[in-house]
mmCIF file of the N, C-alpha and C atoms, coordinates in Angstrom:
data_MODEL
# 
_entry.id   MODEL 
# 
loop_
_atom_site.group_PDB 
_atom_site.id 
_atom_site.type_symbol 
_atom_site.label_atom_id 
_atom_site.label_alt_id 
_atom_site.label_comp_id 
_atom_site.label_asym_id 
_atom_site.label_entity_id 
_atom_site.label_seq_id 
_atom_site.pdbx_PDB_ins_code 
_atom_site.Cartn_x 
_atom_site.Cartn_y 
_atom_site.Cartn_z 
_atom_site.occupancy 
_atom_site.B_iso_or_equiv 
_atom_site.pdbx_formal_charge 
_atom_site.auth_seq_id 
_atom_site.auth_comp_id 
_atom_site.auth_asym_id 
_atom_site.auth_atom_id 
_atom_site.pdbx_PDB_model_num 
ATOM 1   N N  . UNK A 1 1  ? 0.839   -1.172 0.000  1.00 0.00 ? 1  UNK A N  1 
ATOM 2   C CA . UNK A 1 1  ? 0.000   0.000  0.000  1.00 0.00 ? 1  UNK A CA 1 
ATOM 3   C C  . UNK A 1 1  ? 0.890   1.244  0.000  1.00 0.00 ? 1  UNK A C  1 
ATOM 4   N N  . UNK A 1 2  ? 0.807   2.344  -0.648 1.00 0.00 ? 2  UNK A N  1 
ATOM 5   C CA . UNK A 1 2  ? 1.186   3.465  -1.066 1.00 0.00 ? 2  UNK A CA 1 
ATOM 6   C C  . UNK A 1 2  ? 0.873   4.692  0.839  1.00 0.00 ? 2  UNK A C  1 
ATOM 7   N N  . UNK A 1 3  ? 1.975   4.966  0.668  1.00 0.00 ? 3  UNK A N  1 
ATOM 8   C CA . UNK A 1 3  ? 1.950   6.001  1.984  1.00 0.00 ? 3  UNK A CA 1 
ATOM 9   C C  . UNK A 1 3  ? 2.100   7.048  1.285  1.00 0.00 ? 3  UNK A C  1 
ATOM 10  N N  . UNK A 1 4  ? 1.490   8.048  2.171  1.00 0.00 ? 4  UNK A N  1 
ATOM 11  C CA . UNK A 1 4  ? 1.454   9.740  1.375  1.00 0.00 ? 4  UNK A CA 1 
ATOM 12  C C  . UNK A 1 4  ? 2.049   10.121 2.585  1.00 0.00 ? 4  UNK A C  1 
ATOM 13  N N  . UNK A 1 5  ? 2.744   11.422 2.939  1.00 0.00 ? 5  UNK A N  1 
ATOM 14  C CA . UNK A 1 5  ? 2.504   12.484 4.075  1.00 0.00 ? 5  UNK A CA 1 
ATOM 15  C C  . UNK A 1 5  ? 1.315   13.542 4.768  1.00 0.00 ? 5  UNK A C  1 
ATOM 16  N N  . UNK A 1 6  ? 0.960   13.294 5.372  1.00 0.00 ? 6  UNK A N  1 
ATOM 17  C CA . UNK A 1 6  ? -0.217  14.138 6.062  1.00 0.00 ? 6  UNK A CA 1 
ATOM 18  C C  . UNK A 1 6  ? -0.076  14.913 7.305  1.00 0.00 ? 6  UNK A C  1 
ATOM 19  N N  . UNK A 1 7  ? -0.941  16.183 7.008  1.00 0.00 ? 7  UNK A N  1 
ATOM 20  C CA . UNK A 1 7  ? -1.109  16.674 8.001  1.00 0.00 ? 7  UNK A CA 1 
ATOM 21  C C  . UNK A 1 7  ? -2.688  16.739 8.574  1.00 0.00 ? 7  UNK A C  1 
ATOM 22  N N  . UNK A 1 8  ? -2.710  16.731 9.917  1.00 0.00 ? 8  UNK A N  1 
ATOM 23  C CA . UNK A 1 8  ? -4.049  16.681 10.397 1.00 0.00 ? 8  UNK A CA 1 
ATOM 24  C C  . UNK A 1 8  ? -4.111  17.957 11.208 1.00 0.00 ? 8  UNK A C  1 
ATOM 25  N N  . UNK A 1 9  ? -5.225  18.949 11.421 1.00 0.00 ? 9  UNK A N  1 
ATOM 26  C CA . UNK A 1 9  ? -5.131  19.892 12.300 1.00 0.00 ? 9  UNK A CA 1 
ATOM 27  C C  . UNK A 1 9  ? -6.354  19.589 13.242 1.00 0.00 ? 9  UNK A C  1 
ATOM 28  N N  . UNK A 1 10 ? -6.662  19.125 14.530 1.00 0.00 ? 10 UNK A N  1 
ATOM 29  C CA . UNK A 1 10 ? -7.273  18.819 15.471 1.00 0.00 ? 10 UNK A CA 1 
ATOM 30  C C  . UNK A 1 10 ? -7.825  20.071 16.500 1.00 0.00 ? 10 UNK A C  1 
ATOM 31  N N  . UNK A 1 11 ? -8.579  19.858 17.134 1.00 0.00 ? 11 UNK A N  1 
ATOM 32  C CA . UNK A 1 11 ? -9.107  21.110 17.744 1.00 0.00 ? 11 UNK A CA 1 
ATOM 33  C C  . UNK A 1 11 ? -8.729  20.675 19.586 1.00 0.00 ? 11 UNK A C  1 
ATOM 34  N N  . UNK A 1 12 ? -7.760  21.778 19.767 1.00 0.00 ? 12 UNK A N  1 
ATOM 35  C CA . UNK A 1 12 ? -7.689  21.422 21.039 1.00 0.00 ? 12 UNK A CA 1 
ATOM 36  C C  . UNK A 1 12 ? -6.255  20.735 21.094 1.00 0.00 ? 12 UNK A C  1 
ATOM 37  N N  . UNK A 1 13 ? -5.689  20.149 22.714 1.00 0.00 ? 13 UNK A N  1 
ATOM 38  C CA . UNK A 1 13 ? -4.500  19.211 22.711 1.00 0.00 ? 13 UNK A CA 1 
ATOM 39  C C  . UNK A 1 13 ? -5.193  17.729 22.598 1.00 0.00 ? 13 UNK A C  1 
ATOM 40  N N  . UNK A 1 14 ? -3.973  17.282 21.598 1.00 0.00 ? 14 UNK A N  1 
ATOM 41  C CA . UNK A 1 14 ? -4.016  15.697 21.722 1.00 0.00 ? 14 UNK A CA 1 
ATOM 42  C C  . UNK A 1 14 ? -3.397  15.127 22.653 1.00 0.00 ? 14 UNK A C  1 
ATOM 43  N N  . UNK A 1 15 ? -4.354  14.034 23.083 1.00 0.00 ? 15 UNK A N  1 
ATOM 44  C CA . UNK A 1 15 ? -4.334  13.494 24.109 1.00 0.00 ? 15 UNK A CA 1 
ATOM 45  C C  . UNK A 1 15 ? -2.662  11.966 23.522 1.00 0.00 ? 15 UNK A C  1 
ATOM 46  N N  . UNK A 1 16 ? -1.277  12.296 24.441 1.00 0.00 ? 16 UNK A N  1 
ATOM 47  C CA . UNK A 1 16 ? -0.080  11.717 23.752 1.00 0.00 ? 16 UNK A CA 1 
ATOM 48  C C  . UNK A 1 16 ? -0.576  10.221 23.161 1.00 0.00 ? 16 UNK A C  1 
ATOM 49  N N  . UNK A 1 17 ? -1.773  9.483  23.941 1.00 0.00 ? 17 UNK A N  1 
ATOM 50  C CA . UNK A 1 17 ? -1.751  7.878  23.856 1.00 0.00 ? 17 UNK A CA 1 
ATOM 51  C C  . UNK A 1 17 ? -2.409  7.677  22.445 1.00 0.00 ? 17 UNK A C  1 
ATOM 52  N N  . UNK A 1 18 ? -3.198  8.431  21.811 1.00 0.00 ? 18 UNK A N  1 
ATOM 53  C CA . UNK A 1 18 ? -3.837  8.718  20.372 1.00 0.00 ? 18 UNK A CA 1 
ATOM 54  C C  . UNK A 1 18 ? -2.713  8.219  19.773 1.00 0.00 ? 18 UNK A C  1 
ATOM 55  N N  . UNK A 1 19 ? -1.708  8.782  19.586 1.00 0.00 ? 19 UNK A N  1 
ATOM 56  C CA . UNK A 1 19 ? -0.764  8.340  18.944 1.00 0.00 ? 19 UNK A CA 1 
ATOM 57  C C  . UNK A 1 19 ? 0.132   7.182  18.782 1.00 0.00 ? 19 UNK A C  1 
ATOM 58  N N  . UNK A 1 20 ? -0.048  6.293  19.974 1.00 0.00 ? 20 UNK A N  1 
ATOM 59  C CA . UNK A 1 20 ? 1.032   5.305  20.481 1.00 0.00 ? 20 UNK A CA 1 
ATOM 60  C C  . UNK A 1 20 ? 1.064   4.391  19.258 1.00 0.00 ? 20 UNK A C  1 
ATOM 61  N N  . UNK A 1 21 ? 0.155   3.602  18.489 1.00 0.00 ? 21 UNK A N  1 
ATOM 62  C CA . UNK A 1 21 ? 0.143   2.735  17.454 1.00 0.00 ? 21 UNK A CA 1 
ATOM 63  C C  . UNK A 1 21 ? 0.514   3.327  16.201 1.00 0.00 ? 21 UNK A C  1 
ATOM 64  N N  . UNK A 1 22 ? 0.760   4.358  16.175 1.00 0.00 ? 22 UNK A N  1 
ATOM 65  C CA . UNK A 1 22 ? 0.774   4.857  14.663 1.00 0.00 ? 22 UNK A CA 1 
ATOM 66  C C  . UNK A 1 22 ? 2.550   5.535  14.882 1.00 0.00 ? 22 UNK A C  1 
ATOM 67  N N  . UNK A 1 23 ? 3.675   4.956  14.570 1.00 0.00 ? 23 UNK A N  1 
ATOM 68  C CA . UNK A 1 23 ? 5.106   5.125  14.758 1.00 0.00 ? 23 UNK A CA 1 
ATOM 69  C C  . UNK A 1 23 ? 4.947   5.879  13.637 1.00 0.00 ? 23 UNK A C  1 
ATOM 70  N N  . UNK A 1 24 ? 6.129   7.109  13.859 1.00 0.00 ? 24 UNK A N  1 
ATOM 71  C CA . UNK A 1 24 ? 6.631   8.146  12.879 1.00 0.00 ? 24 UNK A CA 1 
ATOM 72  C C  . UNK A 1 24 ? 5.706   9.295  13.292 1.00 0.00 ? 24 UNK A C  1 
ATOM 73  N N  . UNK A 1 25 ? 4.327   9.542  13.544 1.00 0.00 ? 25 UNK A N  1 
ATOM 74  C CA . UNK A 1 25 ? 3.496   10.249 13.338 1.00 0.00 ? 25 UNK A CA 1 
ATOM 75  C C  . UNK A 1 25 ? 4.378   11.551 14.589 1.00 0.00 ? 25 UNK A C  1 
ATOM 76  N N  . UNK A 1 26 ? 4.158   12.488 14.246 1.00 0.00 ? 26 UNK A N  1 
ATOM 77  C CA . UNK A 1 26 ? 4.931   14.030 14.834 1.00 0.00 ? 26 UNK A CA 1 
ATOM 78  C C  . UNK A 1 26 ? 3.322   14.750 15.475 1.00 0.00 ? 26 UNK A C  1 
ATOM 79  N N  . UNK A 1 27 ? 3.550   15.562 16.590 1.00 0.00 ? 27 UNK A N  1 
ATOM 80  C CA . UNK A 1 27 ? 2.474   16.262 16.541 1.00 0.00 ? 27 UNK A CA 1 
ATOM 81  C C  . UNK A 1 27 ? 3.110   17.382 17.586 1.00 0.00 ? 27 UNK A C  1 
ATOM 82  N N  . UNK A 1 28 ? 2.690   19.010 16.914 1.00 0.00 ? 28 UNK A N  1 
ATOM 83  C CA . UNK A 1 28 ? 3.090   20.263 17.880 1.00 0.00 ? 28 UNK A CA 1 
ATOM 84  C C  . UNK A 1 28 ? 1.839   20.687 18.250 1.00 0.00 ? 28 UNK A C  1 
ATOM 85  N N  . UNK A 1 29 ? 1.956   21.073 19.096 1.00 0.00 ? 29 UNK A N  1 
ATOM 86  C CA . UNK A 1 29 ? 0.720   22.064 20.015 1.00 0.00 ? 29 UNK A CA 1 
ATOM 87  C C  . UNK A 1 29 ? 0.549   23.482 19.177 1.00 0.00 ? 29 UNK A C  1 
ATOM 88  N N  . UNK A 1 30 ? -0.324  24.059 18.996 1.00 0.00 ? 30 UNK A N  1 
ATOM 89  C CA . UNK A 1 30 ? -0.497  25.514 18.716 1.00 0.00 ? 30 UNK A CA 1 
ATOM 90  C C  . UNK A 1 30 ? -1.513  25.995 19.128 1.00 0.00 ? 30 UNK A C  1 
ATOM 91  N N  . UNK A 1 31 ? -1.984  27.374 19.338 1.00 0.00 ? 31 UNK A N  1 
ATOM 92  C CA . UNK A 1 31 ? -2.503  27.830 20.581 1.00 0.00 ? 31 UNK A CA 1 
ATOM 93  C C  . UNK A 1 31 ? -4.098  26.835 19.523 1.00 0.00 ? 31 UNK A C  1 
ATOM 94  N N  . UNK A 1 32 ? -4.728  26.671 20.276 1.00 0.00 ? 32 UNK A N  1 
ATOM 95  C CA . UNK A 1 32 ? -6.115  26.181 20.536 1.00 0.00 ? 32 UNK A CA 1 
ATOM 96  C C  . UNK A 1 32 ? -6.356  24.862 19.268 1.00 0.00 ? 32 UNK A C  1 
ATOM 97  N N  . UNK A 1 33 ? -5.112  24.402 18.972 1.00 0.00 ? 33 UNK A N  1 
ATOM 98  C CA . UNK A 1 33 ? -4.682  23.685 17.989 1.00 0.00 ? 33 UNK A CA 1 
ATOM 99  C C  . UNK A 1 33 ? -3.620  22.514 18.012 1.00 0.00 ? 33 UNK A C  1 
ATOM 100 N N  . UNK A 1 34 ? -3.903  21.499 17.682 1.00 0.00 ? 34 UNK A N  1 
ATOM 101 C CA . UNK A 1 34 ? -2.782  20.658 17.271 1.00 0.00 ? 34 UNK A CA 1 
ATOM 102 C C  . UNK A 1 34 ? -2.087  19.834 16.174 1.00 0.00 ? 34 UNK A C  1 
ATOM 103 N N  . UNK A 1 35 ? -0.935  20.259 15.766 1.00 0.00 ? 35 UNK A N  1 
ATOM 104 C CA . UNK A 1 35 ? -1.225  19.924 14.414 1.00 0.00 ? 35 UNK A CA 1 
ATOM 105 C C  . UNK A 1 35 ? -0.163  18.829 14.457 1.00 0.00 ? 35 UNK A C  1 
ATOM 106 N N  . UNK A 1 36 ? -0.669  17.166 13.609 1.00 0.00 ? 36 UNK A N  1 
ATOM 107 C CA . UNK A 1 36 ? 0.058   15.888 13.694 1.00 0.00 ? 36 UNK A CA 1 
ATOM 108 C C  . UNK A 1 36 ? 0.462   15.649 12.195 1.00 0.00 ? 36 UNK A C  1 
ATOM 109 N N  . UNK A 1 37 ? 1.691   15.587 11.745 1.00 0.00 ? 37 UNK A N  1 
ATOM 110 C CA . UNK A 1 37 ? 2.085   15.059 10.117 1.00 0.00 ? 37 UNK A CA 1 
ATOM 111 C C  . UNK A 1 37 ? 2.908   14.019 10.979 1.00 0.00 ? 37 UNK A C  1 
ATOM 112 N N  . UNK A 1 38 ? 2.765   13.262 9.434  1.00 0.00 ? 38 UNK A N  1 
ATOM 113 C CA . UNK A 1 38 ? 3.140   11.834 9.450  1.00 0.00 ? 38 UNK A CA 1 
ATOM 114 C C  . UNK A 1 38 ? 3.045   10.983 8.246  1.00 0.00 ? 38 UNK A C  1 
ATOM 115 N N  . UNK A 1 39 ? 3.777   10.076 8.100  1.00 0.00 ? 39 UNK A N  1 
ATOM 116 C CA . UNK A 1 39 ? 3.210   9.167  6.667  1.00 0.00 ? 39 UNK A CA 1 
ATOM 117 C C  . UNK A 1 39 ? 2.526   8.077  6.754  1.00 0.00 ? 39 UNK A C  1 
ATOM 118 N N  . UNK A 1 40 ? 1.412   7.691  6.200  1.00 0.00 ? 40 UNK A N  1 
ATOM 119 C CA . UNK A 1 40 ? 0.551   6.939  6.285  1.00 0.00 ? 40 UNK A CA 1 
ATOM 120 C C  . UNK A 1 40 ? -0.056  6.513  5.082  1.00 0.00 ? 40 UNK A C  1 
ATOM 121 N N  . UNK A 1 41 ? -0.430  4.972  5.070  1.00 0.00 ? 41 UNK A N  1 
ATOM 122 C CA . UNK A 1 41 ? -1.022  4.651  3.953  1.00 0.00 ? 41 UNK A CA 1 
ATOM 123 C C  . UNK A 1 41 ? -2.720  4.807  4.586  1.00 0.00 ? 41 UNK A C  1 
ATOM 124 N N  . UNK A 1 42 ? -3.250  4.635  3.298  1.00 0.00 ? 42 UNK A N  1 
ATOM 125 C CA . UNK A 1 42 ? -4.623  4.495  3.580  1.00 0.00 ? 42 UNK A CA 1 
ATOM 126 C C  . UNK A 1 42 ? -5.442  3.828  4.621  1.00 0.00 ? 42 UNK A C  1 
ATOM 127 N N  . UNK A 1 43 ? -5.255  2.940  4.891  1.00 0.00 ? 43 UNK A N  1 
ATOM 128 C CA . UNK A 1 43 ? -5.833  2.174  5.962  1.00 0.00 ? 43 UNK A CA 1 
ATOM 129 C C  . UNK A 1 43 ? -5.096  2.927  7.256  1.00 0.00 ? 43 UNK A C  1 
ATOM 130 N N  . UNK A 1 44 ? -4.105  3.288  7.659  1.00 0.00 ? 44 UNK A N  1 
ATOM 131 C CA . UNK A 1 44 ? -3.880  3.872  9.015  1.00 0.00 ? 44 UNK A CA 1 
ATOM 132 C C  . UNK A 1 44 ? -4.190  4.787  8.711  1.00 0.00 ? 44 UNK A C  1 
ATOM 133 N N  . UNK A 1 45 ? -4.512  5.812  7.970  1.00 0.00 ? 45 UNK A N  1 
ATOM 134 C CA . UNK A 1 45 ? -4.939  7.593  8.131  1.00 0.00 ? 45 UNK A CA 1 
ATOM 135 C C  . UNK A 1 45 ? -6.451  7.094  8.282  1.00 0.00 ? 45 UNK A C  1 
ATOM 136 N N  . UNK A 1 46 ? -7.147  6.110  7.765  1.00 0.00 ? 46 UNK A N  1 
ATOM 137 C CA . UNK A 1 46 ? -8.511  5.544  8.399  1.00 0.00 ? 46 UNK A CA 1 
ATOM 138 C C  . UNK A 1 46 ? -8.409  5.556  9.838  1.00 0.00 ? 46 UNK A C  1 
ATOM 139 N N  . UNK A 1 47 ? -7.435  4.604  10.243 1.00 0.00 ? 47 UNK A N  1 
ATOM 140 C CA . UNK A 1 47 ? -7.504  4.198  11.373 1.00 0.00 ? 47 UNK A CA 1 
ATOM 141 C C  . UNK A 1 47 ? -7.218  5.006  12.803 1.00 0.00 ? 47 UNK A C  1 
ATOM 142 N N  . UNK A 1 48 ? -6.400  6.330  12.343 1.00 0.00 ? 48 UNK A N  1 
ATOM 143 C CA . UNK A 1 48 ? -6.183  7.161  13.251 1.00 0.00 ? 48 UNK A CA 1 
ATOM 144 C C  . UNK A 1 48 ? -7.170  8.120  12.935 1.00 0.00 ? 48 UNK A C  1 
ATOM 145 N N  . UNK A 1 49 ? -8.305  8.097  11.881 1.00 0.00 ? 49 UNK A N  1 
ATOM 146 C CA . UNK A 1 49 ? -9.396  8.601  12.138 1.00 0.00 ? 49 UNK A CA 1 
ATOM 147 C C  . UNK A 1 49 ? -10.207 8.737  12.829 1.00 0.00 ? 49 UNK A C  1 
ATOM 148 N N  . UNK A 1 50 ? -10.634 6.834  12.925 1.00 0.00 ? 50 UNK A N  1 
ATOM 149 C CA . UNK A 1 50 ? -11.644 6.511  13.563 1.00 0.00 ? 50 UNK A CA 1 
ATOM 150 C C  . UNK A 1 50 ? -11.336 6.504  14.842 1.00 0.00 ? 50 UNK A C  1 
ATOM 151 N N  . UNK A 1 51 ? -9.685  6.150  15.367 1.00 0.00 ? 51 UNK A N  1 
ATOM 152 C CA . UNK A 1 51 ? -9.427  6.608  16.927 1.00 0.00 ? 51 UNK A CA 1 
ATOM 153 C C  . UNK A 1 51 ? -9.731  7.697  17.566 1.00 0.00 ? 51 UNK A C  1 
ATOM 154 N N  . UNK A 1 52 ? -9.630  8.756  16.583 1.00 0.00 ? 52 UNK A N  1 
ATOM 155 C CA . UNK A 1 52 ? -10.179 10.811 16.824 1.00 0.00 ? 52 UNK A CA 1 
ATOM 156 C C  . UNK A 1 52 ? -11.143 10.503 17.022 1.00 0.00 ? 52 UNK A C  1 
ATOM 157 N N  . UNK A 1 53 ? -12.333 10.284 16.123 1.00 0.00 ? 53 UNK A N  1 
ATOM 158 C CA . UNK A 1 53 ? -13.660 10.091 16.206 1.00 0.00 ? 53 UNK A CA 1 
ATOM 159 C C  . UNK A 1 53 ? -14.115 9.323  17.859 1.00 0.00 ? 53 UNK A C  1 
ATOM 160 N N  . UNK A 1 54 ? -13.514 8.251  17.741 1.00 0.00 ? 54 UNK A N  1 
ATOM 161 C CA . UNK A 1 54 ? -13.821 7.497  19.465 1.00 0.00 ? 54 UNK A CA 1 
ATOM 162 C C  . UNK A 1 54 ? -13.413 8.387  20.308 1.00 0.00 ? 54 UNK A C  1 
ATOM 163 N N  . UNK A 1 55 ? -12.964 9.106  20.586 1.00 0.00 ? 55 UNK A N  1 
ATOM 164 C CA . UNK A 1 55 ? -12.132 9.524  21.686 1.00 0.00 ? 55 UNK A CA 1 
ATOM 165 C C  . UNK A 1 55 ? -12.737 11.155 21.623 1.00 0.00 ? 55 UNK A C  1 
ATOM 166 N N  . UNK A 1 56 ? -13.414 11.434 20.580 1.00 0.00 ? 56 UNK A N  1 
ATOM 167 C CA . UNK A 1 56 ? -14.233 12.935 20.675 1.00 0.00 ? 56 UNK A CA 1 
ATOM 168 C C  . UNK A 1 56 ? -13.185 13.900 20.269 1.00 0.00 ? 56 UNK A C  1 
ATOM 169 N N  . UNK A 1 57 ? -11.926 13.731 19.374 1.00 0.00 ? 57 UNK A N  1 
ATOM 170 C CA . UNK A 1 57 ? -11.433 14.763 19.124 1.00 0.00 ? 57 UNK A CA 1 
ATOM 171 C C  . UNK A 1 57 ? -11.536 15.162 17.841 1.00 0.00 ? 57 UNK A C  1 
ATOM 172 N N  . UNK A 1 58 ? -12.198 16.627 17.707 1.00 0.00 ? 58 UNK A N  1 
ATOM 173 C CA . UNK A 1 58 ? -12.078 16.856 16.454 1.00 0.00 ? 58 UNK A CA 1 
ATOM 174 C C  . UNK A 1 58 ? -11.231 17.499 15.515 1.00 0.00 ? 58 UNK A C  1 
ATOM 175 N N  . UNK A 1 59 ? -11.569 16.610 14.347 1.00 0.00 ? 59 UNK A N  1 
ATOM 176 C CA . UNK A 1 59 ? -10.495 16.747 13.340 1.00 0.00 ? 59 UNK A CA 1 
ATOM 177 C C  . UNK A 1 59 ? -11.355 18.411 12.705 1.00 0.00 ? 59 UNK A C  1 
ATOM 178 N N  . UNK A 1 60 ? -10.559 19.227 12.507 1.00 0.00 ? 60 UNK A N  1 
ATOM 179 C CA . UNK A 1 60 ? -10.192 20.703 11.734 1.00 0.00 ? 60 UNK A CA 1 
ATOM 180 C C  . UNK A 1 60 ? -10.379 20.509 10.464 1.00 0.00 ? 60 UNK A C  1 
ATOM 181 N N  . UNK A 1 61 ? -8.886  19.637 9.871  1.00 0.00 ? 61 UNK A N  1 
ATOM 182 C CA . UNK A 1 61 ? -8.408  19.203 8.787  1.00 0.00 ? 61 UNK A CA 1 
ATOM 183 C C  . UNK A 1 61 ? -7.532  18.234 8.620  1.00 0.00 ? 61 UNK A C  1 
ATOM 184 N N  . UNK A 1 62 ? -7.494  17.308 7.054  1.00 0.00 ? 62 UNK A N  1 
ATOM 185 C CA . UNK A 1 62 ? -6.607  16.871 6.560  1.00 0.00 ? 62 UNK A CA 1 
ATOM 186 C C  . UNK A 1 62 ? -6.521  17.111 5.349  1.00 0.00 ? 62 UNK A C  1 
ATOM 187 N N  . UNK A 1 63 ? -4.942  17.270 5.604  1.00 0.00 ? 63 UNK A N  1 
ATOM 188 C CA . UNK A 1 63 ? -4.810  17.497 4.185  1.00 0.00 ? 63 UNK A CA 1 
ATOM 189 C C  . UNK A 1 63 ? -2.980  16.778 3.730  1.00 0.00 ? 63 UNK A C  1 
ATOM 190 N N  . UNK A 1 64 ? -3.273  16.412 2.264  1.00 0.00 ? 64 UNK A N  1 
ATOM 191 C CA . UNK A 1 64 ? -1.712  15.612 1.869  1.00 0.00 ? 64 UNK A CA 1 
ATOM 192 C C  . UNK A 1 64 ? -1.049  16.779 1.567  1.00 0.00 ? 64 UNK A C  1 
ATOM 193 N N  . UNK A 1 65 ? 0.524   16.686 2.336  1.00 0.00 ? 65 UNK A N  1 
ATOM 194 C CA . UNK A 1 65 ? 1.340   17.195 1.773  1.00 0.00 ? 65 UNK A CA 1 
ATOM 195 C C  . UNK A 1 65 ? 2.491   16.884 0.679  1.00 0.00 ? 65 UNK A C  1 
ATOM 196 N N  . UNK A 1 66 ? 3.088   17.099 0.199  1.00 0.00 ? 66 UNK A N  1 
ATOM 197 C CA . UNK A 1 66 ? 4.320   16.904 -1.156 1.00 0.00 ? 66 UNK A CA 1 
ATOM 198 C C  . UNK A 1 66 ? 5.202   16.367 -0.240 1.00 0.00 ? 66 UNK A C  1 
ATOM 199 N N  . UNK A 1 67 ? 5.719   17.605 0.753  1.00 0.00 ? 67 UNK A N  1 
ATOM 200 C CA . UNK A 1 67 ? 6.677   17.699 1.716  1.00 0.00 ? 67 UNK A CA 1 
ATOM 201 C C  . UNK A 1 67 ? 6.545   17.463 2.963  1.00 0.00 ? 67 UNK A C  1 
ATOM 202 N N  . UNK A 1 68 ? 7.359   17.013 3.806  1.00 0.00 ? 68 UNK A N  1 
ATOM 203 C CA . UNK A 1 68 ? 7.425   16.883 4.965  1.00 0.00 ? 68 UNK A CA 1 
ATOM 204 C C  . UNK A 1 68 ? 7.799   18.502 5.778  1.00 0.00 ? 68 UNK A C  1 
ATOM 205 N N  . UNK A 1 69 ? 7.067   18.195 7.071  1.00 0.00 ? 69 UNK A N  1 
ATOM 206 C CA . UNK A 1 69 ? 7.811   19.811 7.262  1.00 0.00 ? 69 UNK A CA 1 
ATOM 207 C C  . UNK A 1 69 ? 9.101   19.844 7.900  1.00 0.00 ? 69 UNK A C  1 
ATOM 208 N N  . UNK A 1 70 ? 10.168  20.747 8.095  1.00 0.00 ? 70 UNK A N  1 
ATOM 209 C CA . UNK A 1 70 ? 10.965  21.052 8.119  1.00 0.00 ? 70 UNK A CA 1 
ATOM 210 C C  . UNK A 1 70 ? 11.109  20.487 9.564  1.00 0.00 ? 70 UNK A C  1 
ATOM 211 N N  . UNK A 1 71 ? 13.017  19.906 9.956  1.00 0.00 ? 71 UNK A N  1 
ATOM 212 C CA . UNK A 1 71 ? 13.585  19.150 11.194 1.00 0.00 ? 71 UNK A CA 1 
ATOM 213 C C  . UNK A 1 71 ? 13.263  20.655 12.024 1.00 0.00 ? 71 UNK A C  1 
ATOM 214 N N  . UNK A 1 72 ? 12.764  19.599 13.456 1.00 0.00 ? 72 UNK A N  1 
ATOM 215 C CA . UNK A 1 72 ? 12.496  20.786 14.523 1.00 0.00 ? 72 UNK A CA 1 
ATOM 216 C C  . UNK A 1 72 ? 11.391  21.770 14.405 1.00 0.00 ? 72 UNK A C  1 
ATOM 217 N N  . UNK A 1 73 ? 10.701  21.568 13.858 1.00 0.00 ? 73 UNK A N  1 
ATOM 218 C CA . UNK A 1 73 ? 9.313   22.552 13.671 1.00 0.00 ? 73 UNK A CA 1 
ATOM 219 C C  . UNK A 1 73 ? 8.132   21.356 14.602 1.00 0.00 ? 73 UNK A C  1 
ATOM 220 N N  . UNK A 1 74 ? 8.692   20.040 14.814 1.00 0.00 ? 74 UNK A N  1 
ATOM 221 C CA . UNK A 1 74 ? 7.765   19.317 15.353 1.00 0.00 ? 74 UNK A CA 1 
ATOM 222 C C  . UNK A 1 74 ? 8.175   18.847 16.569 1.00 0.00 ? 74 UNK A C  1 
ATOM 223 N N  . UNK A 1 75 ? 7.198   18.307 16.926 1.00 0.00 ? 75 UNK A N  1 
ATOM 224 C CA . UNK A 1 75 ? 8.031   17.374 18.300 1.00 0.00 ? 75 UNK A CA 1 
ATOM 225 C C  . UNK A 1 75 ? 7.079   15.881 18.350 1.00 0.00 ? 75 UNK A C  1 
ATOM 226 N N  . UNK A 1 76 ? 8.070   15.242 19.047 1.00 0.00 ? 76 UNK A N  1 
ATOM 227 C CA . UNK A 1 76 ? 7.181   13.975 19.052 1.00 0.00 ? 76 UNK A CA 1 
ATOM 228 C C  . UNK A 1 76 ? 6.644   13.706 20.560 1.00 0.00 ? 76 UNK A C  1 
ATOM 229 N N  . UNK A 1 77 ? 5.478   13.045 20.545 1.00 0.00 ? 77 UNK A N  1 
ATOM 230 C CA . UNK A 1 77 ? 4.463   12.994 21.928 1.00 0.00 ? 77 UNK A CA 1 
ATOM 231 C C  . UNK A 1 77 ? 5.056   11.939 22.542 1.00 0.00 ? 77 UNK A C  1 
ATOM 232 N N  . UNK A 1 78 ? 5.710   11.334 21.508 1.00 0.00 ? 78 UNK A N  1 
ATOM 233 C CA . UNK A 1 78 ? 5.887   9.597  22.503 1.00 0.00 ? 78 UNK A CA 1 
ATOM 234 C C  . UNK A 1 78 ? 7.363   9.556  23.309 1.00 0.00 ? 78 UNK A C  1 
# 
């Protein structure tokens, strides 16, 4: 299966354990915002969907990027 890069923008802080199954995935805090890129094929950008969805956090946006963003603009939760 084909992985793209993504970014997700979430409303609010993510909660760090959202993330634990999905390795590589980055996520920074911004004020009333959190924003997670990462590469993912189809079935896990599902799957860390439907984990948002369970857990009541809402997704803002997704959207594919070309690029990854730049070393140190992120941090990792785990």
């Amino acid at each position: 299966m084909i992985s793209r890069y993504y970014e997700l923008r979430l409303v609010g802080a993510l909660p760090p354990e959202v993330l634990v199954d999905f390795e590589g995935l980055k996520a920074a805090p911004e004020p009333a915002t959190t924003v997670v890129h990462g590469e993912l094929d189809q079935a896990a950008l599902n799957g860390l969907l439907a984990r948002l969805e369970l857990l009541g956090v809402q997704v803002r946006e997704v959207r594919r990027l070309h690029d990854p963003p730049t070393p140190g603009s992120m941090v990792n939760l785990r």
